[in-house]
C-alpha positions in Angstrom: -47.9 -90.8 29.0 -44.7 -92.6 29.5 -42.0 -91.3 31.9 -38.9 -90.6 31.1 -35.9 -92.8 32.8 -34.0 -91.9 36.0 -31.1 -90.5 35.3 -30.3 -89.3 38.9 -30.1 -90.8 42.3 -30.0 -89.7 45.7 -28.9 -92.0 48.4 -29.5 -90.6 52.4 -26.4 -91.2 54.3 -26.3 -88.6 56.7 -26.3 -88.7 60.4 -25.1 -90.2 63.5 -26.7 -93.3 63.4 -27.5 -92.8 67.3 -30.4 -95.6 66.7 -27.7 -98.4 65.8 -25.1 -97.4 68.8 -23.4 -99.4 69.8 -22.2 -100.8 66.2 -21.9 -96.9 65.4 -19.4 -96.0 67.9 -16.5 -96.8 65.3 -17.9 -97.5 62.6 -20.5 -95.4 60.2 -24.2 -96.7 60.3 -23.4 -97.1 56.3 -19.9 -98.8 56.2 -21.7 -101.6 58.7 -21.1 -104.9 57.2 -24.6 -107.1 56.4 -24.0 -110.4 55.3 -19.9 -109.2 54.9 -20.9 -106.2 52.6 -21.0 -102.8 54.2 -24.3 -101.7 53.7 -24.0 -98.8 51.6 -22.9 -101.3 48.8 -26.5 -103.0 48.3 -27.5 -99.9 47.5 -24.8 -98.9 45.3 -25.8 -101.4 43.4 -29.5 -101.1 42.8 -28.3 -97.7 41.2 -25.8 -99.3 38.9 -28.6 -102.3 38.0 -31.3 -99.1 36.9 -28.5 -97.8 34.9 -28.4 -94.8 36.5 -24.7 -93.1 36.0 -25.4 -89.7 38.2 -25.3 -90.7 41.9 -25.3 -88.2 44.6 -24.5 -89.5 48.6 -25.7 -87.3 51.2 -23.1 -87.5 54.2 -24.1 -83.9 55.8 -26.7 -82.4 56.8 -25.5 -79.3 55.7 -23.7 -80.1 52.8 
C-alpha cells in the first residue's frame, strides 16, 4: 500500500532556548545564524524541496 504525499508540515519553534543562552539572550534560538543563515531557514527549505505548500510554525506553547 502506497502512502499518500505530505501535504502538511509542522516545524517546533517554541521556547526559550535556555539550553543555547548565552546566544539566546537577544536573539531567538531559531533566528541564530549557522553558516550566515538563521537556522529556521534550513528548515524552511526542506519543506519547500518535499513540495509541501501547508507549513505551520509553532512559536507558543499555548498557541
Amino acid at each position: 500500500m502506497q502512502r499518500p504525499p505530505l501535504q502538511k508540515a509542522v516545524i517546533p519553534a517554541a521556547g526559550k532556548g535556555t539550553r543555547l543562552r548565552p546566544l539566546t539572550e537577544d536573539t531567538p534560538k531559531e533566528m541564530l545564524p549557522i553558516r550566515g543563515k538563521p537556522m529556521i531557514s534550513y528548515a524552511l527549505r526542506e519543506v519547500a524541496l518535499a513540495g509541501i505548500e501547508e507549513l505551520y510554525v509553532v512559536v507558543n506553547r499555548r498557541k
